[in-house]
N, C-alpha and C positions, 0 to 999 in steps of 0.2 A: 290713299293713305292707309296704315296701317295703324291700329291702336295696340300699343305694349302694356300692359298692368305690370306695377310691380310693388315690390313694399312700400315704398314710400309715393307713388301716384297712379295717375293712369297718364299715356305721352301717346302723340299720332307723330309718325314720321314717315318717312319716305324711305319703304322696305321693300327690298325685291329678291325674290330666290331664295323664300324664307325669310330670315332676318339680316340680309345683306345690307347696310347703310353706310353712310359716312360715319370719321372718325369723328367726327363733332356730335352727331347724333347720338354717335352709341355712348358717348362722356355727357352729354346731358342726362340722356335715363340711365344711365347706370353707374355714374360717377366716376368712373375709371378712366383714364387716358392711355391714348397708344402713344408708345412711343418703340423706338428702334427693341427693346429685348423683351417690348408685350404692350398686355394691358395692365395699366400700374396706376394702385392707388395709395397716396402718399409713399412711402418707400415700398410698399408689398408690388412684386410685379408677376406675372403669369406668363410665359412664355406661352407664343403660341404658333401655331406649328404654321408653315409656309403658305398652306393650303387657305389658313383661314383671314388672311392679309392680302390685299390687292388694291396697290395707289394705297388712296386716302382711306380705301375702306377696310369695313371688317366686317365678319361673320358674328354676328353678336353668338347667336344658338350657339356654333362649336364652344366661344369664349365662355359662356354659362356655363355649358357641360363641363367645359375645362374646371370651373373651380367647383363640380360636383353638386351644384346646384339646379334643382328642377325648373324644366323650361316645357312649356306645352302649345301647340299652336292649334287656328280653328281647324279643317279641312280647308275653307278657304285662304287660309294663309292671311287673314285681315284682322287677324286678333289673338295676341301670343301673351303669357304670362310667364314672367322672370321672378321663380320662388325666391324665398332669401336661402342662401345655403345654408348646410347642418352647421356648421359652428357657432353660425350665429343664432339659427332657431335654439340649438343648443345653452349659446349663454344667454341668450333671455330665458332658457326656464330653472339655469342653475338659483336663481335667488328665489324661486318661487314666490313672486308677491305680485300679486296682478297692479294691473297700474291704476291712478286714482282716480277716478268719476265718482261725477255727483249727477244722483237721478231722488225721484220723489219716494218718499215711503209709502206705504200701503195707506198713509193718513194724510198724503200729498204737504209731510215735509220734506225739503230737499238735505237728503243725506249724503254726504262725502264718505267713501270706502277707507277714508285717510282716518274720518272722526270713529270706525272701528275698529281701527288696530289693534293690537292683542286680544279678543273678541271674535268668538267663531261666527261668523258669519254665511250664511246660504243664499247664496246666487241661482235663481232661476231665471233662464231666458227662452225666449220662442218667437220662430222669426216665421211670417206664412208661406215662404218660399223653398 
């Protein structure tokens, strides 16, 4: 089995030659469907070139790279990450407003980022890894 990470989980599927799987597979972790002029999600679709299609399957790696999106695998080939592409890293930081969690305050109230709004606020985090 292979584990994929990607923005929205981590997925094990049955990957060979790289990211080679079925077309069911690669539309569960990546929401995309093949159909005959690509991979297509709601009307957006991606053409993809001859190489990266066979039967049922697909080349997920070429299909990522196709939309410009970072893709990285282990040296073992048993653990690949699918970045989200620049457009959309992009429009998540056009609004600049982080998203809202509620963590304790230094005096173990639970503050909401939300009950700060207009409010300069300083974020320190540290992670031991």
């Amino acid at each position: 089995m292979t584990v994929i990470l990607t923005p929205t989980g981590e997925h094990e599927v049955a990957a060979r030659d790289g990211l080679w799987m079925s077309a069911v597979d690669a539309e569960r972790i990546t929401g995309w469907t093949l159909k005959p002029e690509g991979m297509c999600l709601a009307e957006r679709c991606v053409p993809l070139p001859a190489s990266a299609v066979k039967d049922a399957d697909v080349d997920v790696e070429a299909f990522w790279r196709k939309l410009g999106a970072p893709v990285v695998g282990s040296d073992e080939g048993d653990v690949w990450v699918l970045g989200a592409p620049a457009d959309e890293r992009n429009a998540a930081l056009e609004g600049l407003q982080a998203p809202d969690f509620t963590l304790p305050d230094i005096d173990g109230v639970q503050r909401s980022l939300s009950q700060l709004r207009g409010k300069k606020v300083f974020v320190a985090t540290w992670a031991s890894w």
